[in-house]
N, C-alpha and C positions, 0 to 999 in steps of 0.2 A: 603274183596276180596283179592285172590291171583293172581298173575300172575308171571309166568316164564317163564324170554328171554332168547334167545341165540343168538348172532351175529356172523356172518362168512364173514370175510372178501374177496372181490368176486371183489377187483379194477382190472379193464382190462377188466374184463368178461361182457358179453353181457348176462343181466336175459331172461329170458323163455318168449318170448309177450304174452299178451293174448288178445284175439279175444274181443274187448267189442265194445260197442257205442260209439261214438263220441260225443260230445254238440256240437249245431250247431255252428259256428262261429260268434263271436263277433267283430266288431271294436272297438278300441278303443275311448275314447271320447274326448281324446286330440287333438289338433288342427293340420290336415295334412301340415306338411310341402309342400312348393311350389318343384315343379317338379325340376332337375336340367333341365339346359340347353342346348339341344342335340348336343355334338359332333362330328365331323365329325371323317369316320375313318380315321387312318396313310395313308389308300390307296387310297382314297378319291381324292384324287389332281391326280392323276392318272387315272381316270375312267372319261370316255368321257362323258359328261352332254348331253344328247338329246335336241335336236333345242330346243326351248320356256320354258325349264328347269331352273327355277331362281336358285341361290347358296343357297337358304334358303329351296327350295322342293328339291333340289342334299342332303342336308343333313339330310334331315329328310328321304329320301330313305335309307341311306344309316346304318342311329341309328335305324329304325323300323325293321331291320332286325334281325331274333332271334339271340340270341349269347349262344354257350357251356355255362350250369351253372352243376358244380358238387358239389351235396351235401353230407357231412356225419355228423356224430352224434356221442360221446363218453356219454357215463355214467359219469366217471369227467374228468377234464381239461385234467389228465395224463395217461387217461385209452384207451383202446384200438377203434380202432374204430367198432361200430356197426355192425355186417355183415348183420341183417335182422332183420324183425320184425316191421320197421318202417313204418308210414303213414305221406307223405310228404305234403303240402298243398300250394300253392301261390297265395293270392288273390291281386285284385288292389290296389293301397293306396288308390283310391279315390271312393267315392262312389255315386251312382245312386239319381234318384229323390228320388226314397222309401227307401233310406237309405243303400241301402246294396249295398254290394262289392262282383264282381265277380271270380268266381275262374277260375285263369288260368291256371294252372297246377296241377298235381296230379302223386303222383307215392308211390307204397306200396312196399319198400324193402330196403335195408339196404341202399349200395351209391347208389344216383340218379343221373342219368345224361340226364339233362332237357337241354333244348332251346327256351330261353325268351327272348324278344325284352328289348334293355336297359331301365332303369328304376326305379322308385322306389316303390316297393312290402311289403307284410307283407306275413312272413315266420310265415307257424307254422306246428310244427312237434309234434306225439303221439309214445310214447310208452307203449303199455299195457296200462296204467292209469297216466302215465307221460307224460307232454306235456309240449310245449314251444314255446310262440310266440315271434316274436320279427321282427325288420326292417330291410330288404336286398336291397340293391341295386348292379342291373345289369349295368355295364358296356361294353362298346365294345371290345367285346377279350373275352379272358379266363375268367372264376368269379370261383373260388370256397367258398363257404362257409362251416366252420365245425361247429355243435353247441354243446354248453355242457348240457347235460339232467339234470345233478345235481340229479342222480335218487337214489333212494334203493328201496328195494324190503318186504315184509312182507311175512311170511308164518305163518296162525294160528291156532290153535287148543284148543279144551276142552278138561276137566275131571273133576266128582265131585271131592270134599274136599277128600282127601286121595288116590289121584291119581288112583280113580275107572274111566277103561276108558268109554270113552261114542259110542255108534256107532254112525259112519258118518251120516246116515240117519236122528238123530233127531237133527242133529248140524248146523244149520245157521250166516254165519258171516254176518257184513253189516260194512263200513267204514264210516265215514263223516271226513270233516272237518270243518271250520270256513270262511265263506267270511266277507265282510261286508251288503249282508241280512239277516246274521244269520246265523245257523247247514247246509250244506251241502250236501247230501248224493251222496258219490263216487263208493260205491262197492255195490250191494245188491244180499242176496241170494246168499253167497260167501260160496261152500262147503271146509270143512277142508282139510288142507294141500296144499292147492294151490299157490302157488308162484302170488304175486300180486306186478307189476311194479309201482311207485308211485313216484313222486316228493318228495324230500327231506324234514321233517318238523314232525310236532304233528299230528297224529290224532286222532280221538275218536272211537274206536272198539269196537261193539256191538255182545256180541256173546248170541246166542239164545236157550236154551236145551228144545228139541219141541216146542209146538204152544202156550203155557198157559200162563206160568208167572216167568218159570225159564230162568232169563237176566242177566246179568255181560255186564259190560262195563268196559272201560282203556283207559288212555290215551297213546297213544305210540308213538315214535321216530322214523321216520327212517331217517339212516343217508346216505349220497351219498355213492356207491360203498359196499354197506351194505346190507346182508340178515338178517332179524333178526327173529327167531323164537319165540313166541311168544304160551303159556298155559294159557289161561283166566279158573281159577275151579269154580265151582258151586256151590251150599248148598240146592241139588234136591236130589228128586227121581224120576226115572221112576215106575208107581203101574200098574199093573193089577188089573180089579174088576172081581167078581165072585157072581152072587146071588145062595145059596147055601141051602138045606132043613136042610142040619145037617154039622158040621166042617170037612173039609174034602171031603165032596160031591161032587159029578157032580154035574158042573156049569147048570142052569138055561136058556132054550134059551129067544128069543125075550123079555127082560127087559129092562125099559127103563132106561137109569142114566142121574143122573145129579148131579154134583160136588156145592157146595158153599162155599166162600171163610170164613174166621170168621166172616166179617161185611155183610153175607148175600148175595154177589153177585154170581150169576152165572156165574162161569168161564169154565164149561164143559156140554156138552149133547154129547149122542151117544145110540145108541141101539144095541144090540145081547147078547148072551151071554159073549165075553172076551173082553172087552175095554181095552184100556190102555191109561194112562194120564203123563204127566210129571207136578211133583210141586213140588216150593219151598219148600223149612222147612216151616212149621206152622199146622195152626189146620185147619182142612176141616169137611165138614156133605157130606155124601154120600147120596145120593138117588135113590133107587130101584123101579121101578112101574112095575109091572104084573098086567097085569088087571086092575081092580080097588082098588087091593092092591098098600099099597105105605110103602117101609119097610127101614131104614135108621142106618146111622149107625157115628157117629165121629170120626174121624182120627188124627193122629199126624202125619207130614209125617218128616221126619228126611234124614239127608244125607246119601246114600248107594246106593249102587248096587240095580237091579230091585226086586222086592215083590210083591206078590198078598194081594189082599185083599178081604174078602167075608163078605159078607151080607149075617145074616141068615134070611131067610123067615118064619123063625118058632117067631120071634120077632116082634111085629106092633108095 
């Protein structure tokens, strides 16, 4: 297997977001720390407590009131800040009888300027396929918090063996990485050349030439503040079939085919006269049915550019 990177270094710059799902939110399973203990504000001693008003409900009036919080976001520590593209999130620390934690805020753009009663919250921000959760706390006043994504970016693309290129159409990427249940899948059904925002780190790139059995995989780097370009090649062909009376012929219509691998399996059906398959290097048996005719033929398929292949019907 071949693969060819390029990296472009991109610190400051804000990548391209992309529009994907979310995973729903998780808590964490470590133990929530206890709440702090609510403050009174600076102006607090100043503000007239109403008749039957204990010092202990004057202050909790006064810390449940939402307070400015502005958030932003850099790619790294020293890189610029984010203009757009983000998806903000703030749920409670604490969570409910069924386990789950409420969300209290929400906002889709680059700085966000929210108002949350003080407190302490779980921050998590997406970009594209980058994310970051981590623990904020509201104070009374002003709060800003900025986070670092730690992010890079992928862009990738195929060709077979000899830099024959492939069209878009039959080229499928899909990303994973590693948790601890195992292979993860991040990206699926990811068409070439598209700019894919991602946390820092290894992943496993699965790239797919058609539906059949031409796969490549790699494992790839991305580093913070980094695009990296990335050629996963092949050792495919794309074939045309053809059932045919004499070499050369007009193709045959309504034929039925079907492909088998050396050990026998069925890896293709399709019916008309012009199918086309995408396969690996190796040896294949073709099959032709008309009728109750059934006419066949062995292949080699080798790496190149597209080829037809005909079945003569004049052969049982």
């Amino acid at each position: 297997m071949r693969v060819f990177l390029a990296t472009a270094l991109v610190l400051g710059l804000a990548f391209s977001a992309l529009p994907v799902a979310l995973p729903a939110f998780a808590q964490d399973n470590t133990e929530i720390p206890p709440l702090p203990r609510p403050r009174p504000d600076r102006d607090a001693a100043s503000t007239p407590t109403p008749p039957g008003t204990t010092a202990a409900d004057a202050i909790q009036q006064v810390t449940s009131v939402p307070q400015p919080v502005t958030l932003t976001a850099r790619i790294t520590e020293d890189g610029a800040v984010v203009p757009e593209g983000l998806t903000w999130r703030i749920f409670e620390n604490t969570a409910d009888a069924n386990g789950e934690v409420a969300l209290v805020a929400r906002a889709d753009t680059g700085t966000a300027n929210l108002e949350i009663p003080p407190g302490q919250y779980t921050l998590h921000v997406a970009y594209g396929n980058a994310q970051v959760t981590q623990e904020m706390s509201v104070a009374p006043g002003a709060n800003a918090v900025d986070v670092v994504l730690d992010a890079g970016a992928l862009r990738l693309n195929s060709a077979v063996t000899g830099d024959i290129a492939i069209s878009p159409a039959l080229l499928k990427f899909e990303i994973h990485t590693t948790a601890e249940n195992g292979e993860v899948l991040i990206v699926d059904n990811l068409p070439p050349n598209e700019v894919v925002t991602l946390n820092a780190g290894v992943y496993e790139v699965v790239s797919r030439f058609g539906a059949i059995n031409a796969v490549v995989r790699a494992d790839l780097r991305v580093e913070p503040g980094q695009l990296t370009d990335a050629t996963l090649y092949h050792h495919a062909s794309e074939i045309a079939l053809r059932l045919v009376s004499e070499a050369g012929g007009e193709a045959i219509a309504d034929v039925e085919w079907t492909i088998k691998s050396s050990d026998g399996t069925t890896i293709f059906t399709d019916r008309g006269a012009f199918p086309s398959a995408v396969l690996s290097e190796g040896e294949y048996l073709v099959l032709a049915k008309l009728g109750d005719q059934v006419y066949n033929r062995e292949i080699q398929v080798q790496s190149g550019g597209p080829r037809e292949i005909e079945v003569l019907s004049t052969i049982y």
